[in-house]
VOPAGU-2260 file (C-alpha; in pm, 1 decimal, decimal comma):
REM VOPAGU-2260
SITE   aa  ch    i         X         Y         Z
SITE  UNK   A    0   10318,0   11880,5   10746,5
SITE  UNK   A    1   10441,6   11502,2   10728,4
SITE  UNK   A    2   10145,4   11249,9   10792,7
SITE  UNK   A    3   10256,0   10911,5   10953,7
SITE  UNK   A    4   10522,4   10779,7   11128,4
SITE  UNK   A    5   10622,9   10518,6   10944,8
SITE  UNK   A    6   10976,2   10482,9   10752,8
SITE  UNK   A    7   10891,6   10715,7   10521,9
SITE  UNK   A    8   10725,6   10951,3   10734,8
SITE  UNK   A    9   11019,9   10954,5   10914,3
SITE  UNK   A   10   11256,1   10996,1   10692,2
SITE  UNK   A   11   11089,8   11292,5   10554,8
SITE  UNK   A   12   11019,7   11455,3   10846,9
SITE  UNK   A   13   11436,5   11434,9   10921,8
SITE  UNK   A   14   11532,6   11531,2   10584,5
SITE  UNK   A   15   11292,4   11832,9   10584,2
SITE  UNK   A   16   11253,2   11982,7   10871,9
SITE  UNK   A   17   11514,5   12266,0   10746,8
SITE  UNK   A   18   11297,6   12373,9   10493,0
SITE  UNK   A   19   10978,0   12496,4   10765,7
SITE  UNK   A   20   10947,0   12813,5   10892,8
SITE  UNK   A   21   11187,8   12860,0   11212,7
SITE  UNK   A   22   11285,4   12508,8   11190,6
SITE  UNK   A   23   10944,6   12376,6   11283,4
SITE  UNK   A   24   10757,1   12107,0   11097,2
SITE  UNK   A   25   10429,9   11881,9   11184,0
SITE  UNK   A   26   10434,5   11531,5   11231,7
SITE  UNK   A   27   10117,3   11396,0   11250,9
SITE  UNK   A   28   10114,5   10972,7   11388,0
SITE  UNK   A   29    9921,7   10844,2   11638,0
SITE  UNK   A   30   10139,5   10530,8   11781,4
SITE  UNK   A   31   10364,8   10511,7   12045,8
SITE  UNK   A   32   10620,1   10236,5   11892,2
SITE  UNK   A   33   10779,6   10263,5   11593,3
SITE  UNK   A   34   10815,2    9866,0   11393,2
SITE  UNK   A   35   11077,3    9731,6   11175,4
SITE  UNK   A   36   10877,2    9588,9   10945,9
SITE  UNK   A   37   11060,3    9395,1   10733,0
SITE  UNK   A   38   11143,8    9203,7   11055,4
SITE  UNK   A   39   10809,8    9028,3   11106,4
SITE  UNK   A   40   10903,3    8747,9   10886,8
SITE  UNK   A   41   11228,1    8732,3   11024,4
SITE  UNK   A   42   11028,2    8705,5   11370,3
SITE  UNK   A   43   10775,2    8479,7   11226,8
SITE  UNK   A   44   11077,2    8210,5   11114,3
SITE  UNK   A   45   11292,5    8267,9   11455,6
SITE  UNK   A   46   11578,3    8462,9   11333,5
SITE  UNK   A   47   11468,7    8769,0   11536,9
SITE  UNK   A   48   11255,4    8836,3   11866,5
SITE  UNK   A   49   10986,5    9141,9   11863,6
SITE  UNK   A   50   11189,6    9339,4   12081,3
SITE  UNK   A   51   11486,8    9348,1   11797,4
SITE  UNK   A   52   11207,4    9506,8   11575,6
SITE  UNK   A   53   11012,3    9801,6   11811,9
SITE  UNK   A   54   11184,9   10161,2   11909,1
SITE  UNK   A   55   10916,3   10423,5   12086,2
SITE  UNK   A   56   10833,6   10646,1   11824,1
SITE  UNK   A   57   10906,7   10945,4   12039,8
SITE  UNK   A   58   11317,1   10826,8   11971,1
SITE  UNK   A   59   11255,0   10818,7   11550,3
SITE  UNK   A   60   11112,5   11157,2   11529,2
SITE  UNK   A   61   11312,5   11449,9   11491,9
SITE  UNK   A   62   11316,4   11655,0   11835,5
SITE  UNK   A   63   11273,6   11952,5   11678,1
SITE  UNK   A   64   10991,6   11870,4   11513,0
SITE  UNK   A   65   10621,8   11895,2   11651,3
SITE  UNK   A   66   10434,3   11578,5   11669,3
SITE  UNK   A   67   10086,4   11546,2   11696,8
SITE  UNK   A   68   10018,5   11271,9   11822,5
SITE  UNK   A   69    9629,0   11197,4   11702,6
SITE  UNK   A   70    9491,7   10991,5   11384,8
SITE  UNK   A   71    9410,1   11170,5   11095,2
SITE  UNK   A   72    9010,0   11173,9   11054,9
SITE  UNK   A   73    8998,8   11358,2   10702,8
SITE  UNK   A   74    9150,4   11506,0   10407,1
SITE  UNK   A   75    9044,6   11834,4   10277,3
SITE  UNK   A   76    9257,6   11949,5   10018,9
SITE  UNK   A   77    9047,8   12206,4    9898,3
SITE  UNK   A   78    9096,2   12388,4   10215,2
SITE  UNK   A   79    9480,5   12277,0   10273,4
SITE  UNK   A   80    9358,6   12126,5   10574,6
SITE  UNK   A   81    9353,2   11802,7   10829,0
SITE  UNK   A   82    9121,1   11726,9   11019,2
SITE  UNK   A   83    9187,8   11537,8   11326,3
SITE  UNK   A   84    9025,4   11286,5   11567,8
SITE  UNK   A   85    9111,2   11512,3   11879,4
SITE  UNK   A   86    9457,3   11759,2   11890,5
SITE  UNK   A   87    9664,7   11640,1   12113,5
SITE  UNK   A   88   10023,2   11874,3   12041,5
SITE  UNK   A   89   10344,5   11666,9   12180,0
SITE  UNK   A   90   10693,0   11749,5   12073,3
SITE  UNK   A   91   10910,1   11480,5   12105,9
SITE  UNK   A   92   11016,4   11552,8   12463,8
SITE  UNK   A   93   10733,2   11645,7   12641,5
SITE  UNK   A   94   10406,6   11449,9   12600,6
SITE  UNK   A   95   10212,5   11680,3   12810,7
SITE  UNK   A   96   10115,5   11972,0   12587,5
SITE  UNK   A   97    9721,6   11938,8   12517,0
SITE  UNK   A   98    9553,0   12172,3   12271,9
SITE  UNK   A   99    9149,9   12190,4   12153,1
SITE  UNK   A  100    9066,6   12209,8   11792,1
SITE  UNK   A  101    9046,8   11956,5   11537,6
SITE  UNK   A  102    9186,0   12125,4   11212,5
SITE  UNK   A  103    9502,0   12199,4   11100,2
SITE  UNK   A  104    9617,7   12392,8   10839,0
SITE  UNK   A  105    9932,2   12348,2   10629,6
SITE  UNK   A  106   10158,0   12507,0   10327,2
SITE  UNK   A  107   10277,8   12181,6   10215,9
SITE  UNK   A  108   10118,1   11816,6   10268,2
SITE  UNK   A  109   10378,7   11508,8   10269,0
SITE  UNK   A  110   10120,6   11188,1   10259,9
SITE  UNK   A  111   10291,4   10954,3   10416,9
SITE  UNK   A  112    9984,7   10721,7   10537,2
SITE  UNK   A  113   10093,8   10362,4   10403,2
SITE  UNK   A  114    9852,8   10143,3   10382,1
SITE  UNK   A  115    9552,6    9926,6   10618,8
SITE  UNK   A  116    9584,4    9573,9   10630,1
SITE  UNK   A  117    9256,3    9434,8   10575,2
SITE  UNK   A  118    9217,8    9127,7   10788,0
SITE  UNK   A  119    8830,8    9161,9   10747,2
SITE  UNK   A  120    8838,3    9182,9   10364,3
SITE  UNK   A  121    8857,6    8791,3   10344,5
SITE  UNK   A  122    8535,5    8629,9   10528,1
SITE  UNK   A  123    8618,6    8476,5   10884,3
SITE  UNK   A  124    8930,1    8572,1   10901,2
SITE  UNK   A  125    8947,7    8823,1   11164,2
SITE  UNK   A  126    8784,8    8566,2   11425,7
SITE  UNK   A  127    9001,9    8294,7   11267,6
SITE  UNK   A  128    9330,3    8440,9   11387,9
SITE  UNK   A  129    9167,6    8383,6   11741,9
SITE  UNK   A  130    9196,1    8052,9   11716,3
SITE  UNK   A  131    9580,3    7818,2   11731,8
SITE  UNK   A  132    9702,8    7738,4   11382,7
SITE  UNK   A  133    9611,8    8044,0   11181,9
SITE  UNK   A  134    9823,1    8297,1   11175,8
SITE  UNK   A  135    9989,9    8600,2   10957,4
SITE  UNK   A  136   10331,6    8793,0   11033,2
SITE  UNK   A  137   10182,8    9137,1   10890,5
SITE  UNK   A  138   10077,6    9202,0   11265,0
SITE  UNK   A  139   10365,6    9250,6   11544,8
SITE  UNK   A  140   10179,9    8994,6   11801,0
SITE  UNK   A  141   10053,6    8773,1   11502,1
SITE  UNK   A  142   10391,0    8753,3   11381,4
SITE  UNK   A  143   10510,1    8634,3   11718,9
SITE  UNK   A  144   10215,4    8335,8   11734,1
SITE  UNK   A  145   10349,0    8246,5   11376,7
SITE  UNK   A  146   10658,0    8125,2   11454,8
SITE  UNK   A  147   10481,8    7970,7   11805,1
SITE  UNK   A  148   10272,6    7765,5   11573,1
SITE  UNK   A  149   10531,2    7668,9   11347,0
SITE  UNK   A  150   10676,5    7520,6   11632,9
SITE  UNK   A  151   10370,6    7351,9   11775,3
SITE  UNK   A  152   10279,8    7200,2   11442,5
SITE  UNK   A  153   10337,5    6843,5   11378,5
SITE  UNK   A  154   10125,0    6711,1   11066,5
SITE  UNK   A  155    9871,4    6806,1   10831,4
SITE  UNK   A  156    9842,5    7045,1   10576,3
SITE  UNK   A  157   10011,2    7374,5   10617,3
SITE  UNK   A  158    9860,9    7646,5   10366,5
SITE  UNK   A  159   10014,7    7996,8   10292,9
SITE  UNK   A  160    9825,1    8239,4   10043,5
SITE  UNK   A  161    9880,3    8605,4    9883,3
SITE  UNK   A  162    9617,2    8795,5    9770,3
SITE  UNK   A  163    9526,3    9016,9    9465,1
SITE  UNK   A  164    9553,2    9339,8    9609,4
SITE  UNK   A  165    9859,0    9545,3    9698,2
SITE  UNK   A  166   10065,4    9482,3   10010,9
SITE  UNK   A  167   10304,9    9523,1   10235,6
SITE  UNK   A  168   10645,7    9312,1    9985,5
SITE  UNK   A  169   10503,2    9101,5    9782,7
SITE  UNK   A  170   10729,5    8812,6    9862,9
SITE  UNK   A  171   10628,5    8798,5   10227,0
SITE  UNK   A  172   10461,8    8513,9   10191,6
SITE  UNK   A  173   10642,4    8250,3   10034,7
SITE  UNK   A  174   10932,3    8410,1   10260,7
SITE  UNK   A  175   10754,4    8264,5   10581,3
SITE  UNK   A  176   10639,8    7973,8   10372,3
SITE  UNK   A  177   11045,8    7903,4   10277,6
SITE  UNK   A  178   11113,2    7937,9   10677,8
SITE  UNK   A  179   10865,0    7742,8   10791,2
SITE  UNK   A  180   10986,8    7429,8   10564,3
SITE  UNK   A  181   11339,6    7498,0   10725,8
SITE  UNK   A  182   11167,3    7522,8   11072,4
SITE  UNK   A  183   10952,9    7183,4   11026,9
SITE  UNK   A  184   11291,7    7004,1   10898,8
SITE  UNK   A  185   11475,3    7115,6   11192,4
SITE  UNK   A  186   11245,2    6956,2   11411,0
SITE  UNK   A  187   11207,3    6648,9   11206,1
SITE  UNK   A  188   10822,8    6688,3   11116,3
SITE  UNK   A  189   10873,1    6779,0   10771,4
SITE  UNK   A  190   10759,2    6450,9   10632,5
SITE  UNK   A  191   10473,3    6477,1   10793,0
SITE  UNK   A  192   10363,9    6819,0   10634,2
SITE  UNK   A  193   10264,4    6919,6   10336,4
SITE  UNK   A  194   10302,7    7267,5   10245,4
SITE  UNK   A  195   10103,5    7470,3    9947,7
SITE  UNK   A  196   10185,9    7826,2    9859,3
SITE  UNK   A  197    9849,2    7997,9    9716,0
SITE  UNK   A  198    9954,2    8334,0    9534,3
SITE  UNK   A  199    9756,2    8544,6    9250,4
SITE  UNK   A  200   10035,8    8534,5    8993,6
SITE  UNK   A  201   10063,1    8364,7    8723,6
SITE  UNK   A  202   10429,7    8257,3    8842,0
SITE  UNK   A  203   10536,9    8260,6    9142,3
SITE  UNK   A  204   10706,3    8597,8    9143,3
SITE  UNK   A  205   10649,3    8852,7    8894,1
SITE  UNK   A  206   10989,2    8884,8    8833,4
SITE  UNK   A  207   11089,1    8642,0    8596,8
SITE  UNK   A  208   11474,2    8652,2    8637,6
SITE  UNK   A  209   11403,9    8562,8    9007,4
SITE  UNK   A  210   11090,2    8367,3    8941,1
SITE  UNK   A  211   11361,9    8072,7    8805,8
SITE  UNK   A  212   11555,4    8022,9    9100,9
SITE  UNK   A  213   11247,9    8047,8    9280,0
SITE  UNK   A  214   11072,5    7756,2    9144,2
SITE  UNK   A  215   11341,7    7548,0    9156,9
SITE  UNK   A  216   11361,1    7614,0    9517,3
SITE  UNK   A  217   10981,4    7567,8    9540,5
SITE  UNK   A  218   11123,2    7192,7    9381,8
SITE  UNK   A  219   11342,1    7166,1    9626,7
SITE  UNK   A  220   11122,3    7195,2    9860,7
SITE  UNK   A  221   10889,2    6982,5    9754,0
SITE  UNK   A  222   10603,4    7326,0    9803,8
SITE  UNK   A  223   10255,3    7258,9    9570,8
SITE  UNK   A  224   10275,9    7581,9    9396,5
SITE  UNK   A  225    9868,6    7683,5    9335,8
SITE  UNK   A  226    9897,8    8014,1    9094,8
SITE  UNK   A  227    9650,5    8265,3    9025,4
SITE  UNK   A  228    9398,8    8231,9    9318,7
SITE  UNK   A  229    9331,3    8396,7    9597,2
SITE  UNK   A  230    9178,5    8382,2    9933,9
SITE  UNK   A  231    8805,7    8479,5    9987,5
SITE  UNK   A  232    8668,0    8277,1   10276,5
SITE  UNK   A  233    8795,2    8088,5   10581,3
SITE  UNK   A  234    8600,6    7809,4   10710,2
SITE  UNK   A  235    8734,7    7713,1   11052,3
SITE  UNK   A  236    8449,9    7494,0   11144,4
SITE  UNK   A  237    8548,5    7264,2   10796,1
SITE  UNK   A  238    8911,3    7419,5   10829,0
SITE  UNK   A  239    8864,2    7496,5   10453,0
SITE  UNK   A  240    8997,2    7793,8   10253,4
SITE  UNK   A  241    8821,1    7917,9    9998,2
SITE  UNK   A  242    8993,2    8079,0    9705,4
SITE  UNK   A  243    8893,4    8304,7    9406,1
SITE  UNK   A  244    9019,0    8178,8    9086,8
SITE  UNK   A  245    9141,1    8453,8    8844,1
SITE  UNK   A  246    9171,1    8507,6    8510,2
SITE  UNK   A  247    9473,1    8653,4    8349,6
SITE  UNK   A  248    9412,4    9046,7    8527,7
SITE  UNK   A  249    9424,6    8905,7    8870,5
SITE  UNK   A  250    9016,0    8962,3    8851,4
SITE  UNK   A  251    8814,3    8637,3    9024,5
SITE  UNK   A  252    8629,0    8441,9    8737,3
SITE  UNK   A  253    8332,0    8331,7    8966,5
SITE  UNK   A  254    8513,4    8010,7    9015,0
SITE  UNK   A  255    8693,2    7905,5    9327,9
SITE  UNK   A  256    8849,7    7672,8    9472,0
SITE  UNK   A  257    8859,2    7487,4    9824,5
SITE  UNK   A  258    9180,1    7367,4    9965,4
SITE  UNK   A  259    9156,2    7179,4   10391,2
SITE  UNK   A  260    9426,3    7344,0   10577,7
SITE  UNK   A  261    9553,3    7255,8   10900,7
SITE  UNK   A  262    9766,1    7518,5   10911,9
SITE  UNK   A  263    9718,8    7870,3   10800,1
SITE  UNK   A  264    9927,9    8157,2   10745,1
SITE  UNK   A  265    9734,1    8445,2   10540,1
SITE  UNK   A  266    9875,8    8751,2   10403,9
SITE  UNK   A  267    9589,4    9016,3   10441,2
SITE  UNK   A  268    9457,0    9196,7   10119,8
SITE  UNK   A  269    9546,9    9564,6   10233,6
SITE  UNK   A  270    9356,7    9899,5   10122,4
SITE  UNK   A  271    9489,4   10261,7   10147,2
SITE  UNK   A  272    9382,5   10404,7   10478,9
SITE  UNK   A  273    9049,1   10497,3   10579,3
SITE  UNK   A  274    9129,5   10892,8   10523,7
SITE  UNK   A  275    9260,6   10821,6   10210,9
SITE  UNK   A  276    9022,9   10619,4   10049,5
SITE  UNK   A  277    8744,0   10813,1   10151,9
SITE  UNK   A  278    8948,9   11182,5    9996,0
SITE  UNK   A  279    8808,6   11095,6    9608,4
SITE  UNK   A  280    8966,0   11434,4    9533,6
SITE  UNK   A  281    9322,6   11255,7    9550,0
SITE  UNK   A  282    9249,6   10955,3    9432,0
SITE  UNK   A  283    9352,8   10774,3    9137,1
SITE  UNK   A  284    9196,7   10507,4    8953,9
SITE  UNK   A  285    9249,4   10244,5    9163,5
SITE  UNK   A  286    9185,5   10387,9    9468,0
SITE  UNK   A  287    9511,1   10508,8    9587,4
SITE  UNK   A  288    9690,1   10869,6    9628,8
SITE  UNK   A  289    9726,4   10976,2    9255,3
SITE  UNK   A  290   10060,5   11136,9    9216,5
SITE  UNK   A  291   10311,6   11130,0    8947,7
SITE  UNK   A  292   10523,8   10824,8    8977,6
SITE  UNK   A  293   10836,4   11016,1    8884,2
SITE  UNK   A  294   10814,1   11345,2    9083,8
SITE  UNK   A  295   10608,1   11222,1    9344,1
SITE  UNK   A  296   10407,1   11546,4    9355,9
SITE  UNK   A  297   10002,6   11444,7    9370,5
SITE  UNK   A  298    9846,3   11474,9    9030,2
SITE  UNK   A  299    9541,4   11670,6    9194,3
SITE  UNK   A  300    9695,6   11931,3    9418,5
SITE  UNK   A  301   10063,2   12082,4    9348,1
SITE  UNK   A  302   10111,0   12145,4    9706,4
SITE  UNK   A  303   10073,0   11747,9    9805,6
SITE  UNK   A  304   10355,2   11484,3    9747,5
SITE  UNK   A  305   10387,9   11102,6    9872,3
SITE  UNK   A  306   10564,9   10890,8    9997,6
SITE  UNK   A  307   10547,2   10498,4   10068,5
SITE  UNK   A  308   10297,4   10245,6   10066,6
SITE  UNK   A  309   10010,1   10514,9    9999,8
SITE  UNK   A  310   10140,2   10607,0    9693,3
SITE  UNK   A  311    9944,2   10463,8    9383,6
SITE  UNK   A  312   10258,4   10407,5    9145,8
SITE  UNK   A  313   10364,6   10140,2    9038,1
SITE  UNK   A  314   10613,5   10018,8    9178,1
SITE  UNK   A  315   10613,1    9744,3    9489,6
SITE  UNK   A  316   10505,2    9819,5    9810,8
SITE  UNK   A  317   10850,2    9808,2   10023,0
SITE  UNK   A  318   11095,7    9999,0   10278,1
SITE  UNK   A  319   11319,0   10020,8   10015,5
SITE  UNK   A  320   11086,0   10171,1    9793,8
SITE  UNK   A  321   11014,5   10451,6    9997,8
SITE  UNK   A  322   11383,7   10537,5   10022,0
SITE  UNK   A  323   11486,3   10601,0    9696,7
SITE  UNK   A  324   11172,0   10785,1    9665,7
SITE  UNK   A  325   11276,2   11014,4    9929,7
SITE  UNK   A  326   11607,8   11089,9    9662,1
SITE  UNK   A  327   11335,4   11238,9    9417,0
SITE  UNK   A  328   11128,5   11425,7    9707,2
SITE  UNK   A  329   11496,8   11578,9    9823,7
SITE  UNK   A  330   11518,3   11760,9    9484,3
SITE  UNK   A  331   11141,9   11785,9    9403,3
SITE  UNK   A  332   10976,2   11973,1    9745,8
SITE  UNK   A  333   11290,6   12259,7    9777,0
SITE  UNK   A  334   11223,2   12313,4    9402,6
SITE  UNK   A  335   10853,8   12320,1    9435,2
SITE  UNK   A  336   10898,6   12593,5    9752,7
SITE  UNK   A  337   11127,8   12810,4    9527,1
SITE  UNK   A  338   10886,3   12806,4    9255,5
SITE  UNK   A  339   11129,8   12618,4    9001,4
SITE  UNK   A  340   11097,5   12300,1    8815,8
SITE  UNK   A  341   11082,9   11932,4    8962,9
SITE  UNK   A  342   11373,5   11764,1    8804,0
SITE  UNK   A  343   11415,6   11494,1    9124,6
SITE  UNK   A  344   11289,1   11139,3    8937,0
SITE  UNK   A  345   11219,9   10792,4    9076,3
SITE  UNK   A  346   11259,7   10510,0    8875,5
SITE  UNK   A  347   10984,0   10262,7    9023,9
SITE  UNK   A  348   11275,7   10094,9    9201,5
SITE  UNK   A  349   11196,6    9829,1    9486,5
SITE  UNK   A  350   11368,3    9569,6    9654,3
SITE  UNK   A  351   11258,4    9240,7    9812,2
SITE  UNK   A  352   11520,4    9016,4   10022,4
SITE  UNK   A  353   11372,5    8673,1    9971,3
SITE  UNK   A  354   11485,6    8488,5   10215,3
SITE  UNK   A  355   11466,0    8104,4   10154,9
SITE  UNK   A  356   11640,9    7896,2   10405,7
SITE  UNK   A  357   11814,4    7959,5   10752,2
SITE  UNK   A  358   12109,4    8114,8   10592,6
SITE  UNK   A  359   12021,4    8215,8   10181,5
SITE  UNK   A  360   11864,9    8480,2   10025,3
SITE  UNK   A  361   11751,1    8599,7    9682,8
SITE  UNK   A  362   11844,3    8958,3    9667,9
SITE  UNK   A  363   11609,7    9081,8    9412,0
SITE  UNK   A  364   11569,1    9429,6    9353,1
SITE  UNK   A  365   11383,5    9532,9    9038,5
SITE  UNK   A  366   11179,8    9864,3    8872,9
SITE  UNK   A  367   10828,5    9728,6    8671,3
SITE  UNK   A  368   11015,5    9688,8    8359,5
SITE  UNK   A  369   11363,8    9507,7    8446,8
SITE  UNK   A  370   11572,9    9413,6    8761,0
SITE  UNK   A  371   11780,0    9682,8    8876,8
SITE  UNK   A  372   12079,1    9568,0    9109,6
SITE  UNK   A  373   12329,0    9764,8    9293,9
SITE  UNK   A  374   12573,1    9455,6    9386,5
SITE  UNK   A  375   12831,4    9347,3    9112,1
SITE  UNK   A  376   12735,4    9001,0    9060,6
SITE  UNK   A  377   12449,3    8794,3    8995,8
SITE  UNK   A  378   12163,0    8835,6    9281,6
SITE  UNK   A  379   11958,5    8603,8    9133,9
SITE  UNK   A  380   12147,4    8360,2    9285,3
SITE  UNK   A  381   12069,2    8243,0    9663,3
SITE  UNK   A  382   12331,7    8350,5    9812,9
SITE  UNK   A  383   12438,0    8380,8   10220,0
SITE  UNK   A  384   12592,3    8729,8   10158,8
SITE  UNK   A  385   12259,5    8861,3   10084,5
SITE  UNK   A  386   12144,0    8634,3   10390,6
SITE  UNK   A  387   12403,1    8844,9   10604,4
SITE  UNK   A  388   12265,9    9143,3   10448,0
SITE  UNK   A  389   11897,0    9140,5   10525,9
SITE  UNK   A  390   11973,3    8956,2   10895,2
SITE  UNK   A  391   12237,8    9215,0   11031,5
SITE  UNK   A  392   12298,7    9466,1   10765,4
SITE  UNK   A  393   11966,2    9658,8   10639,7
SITE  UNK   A  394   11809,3    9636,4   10975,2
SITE  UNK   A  395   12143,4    9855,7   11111,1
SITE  UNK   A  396   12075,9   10123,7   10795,1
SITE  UNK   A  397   11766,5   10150,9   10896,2
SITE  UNK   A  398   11769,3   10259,4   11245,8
SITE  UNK   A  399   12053,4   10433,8   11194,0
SITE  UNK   A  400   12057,7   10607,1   10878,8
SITE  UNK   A  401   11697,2   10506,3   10713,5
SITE  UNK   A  402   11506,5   10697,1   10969,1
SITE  UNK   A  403   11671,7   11012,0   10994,1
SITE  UNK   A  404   11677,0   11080,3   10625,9
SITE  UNK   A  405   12049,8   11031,5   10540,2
SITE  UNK   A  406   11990,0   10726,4   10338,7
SITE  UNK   A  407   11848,8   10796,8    9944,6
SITE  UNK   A  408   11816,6   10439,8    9822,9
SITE  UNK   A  409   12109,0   10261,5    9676,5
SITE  UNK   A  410   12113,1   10462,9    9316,6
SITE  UNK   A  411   12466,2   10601,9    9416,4
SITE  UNK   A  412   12625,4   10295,0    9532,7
SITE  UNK   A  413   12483,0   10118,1    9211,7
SITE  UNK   A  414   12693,8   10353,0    8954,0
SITE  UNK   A  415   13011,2   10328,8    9218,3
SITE  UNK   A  416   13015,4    9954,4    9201,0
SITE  UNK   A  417   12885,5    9922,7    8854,4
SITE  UNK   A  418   13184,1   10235,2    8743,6
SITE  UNK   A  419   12877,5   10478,2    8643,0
SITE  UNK   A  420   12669,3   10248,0    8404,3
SITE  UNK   A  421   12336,0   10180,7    8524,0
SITE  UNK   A  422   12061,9   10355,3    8682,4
């Protein structure tokens, strides 16, 4: 059983579906439409439109496979179980096939859950994005009134902020931040703005061999870089944000800081999901699915493994990420079914396309300890390849061979065009 529909969900449920009992195998996502994610700030800076970035999630899911097409209410490992809101059985053809019960049973458990974003973590902000001028691209309609307001905006302060917690890519923010200083230039306002980027690291990416180019671009753009801080309250009646300061673990101090905005683009703390979070049997310290960041397979129950954003290892949150994870999962689950060893390993490897004008972008791509690139010259450069790539390029692999399981990350690539040295 595969839970969630997302990119990894998906691309598990593909890649496995061989290895059920008379071809069957669960799918267990609640959502109608399937999101390119990584397209939100592309929509949020006018490079794409919402409808480049949505496919119904009855076309992504493997026809053979059964979907049921409920929210998960609860985890009971214990029992090798789910329990569901209300069963509702679909395969991917016919919608119509209803059946009672609320628990389902399963051999294996793929976790593929991501994560909640967490609007209501940060006090007043889910009423805030209500109101014209605040705004975040990790929603599909919010990312849609963030380019709106982009374009609406004339003068003022303009105020983007990343918060301590993991998320969705961890350069969102100062990606939308970059495009809306090419968007206000465009239309001639830019002199008339000021733009600050709030994040919680010390630099402004954690990266250090991108981190340079970075801040020079930050320079460049004449952005007022505010490190290690992050957003607790939102006071639209003031139009004040309020920020934690934070010592040197990303933990608030007690101290914080108050910046006026005029405009306001927030990226949301996010949490695992509510059925994760409340499953303390799979947990790890932090709160997140505790599995072994090599194999995959959880660290509580041999018969669970992860994939994606729900995963508590350490790498970044990313599409990308949960690709080259499914590599490891390809080897690891067949082995764990034939009772032999898991040998399948993932490196921690991530990517993030920072995209800094209307036509560059810093390709980074990066494991915790050391950037990790597949392309055979220097990606720390901005560069309109890479711009080429992330516009046109990775959105085509991913509906087209991300989805379906056929693409592993770009580990093989990386020793082709690096003639076998590397990772």
């Amino acid at each position: 059983m595969v839970l969630g529909g997302g990119n990894g969900g998906c691309a598990a449920s593909h890649r496995f579906r061989k290895l059920a009992p008379n071809g069957r195998l669960a799918v267990v996502e609640p959502a109608d439409q399937h999101y390119y994610q990584p397209g939100f700030t592309l929509i949020g800076g006018g490079l794409k439109k919402l409808s480049d970035c949505v496919k119904p999630m009855a076309s992504v899911l493997h026809k053979e496979n059964v979907w049921i097409k409920k929210r998960v209410a609860e985890l009971q490992p214990k029992n090798n179980a789910v329990i569901l809101e209300m069963v509702q059985f679909t395969d991917c053809e016919d919608l119509n096939d209803y059946s009672d019960g609320s628990e389902i049973k399963y051999d294996l458990l793929i976790v593929a859950l991501g994560l909640e974003t967490r609007f209501d973590m940060v006090e007043g902000l889910t009423e805030a994005l209500k109101l014209p001028r605040i705004c975040s691209i990790y929603e599909p309609n919010l990312a849609v009134k963030t380019f709106n307001e982009l374009q609406a905006f004339e003068k003022g302060n303009a105020v983007f902020t990343m918060p301590n917690t993991p998320v969705k890519c961890s350069g969102a923010g100062q990606k939308i931040c970059y495009l809306a200083d090419e968007i206000f230039k465009k239309r001639g306002v830019r002199d008339d703005i000021n733009l600050f980027y709030n994040t919680y690291l010390p630099d402004v990416f954690d990266v250090p061999k991108y981190a340079k180019p970075l801040n020079e671009i930050i320079k460049q753009k004449r952005i007022d870089l505010h490190l290690r801080r992050s957003l607790k309250k939102v006071n639209v009646i003031k139009k004040e944000a309020v920020f934690d300061l934070l010592d040197d673990k990303a933990k608030p101090t007690g101290a914080t800081a108050v910046q006026k905005y005029d405009f306001l683009h927030v990226v949301p703390p996010c949490s695992p999901v509510k059925p994760i979070r409340e499953c303390a049997q799979i947990l790890n310290e932090n709160g997140w699915l505790a599995a072994d960041a090599a194999t995959l397979q959880s660290t509580k129950f041999a018969n669970i493994f992860g994939i994606g954003d729900c995963l508590g290892t350490p790498n970044k949150k990313t599409a990308a990420a949960a690709f080259s994870q499914l590599r490891a999962l390809d080897t690891n689950i067949p082995a764990f079914l034939n009772g032999k060893p898991l040998t399948g390993r993932y490196n921690c490897y991530s990517s993030c396309p920072l995209i800094v004008s209307f036509n560059r972008v810093v390709l980074a791509e990066f494991t915790p300890d050391h950037p990790l690139e597949t392309l055979p010259y220097d990606q720390g450069r901005p560069l309109y390849t890479a711009y080429l790539l992330k516009r046109y390029i990775l959105p085509f692999m991913y509906w087209t061979v991300g989805l379906n399981g056929h693409w592993l990350g770009p580990a093989a690539m990386r020793k082709i065009l690096h003639f076998g040295r590397g990772e």
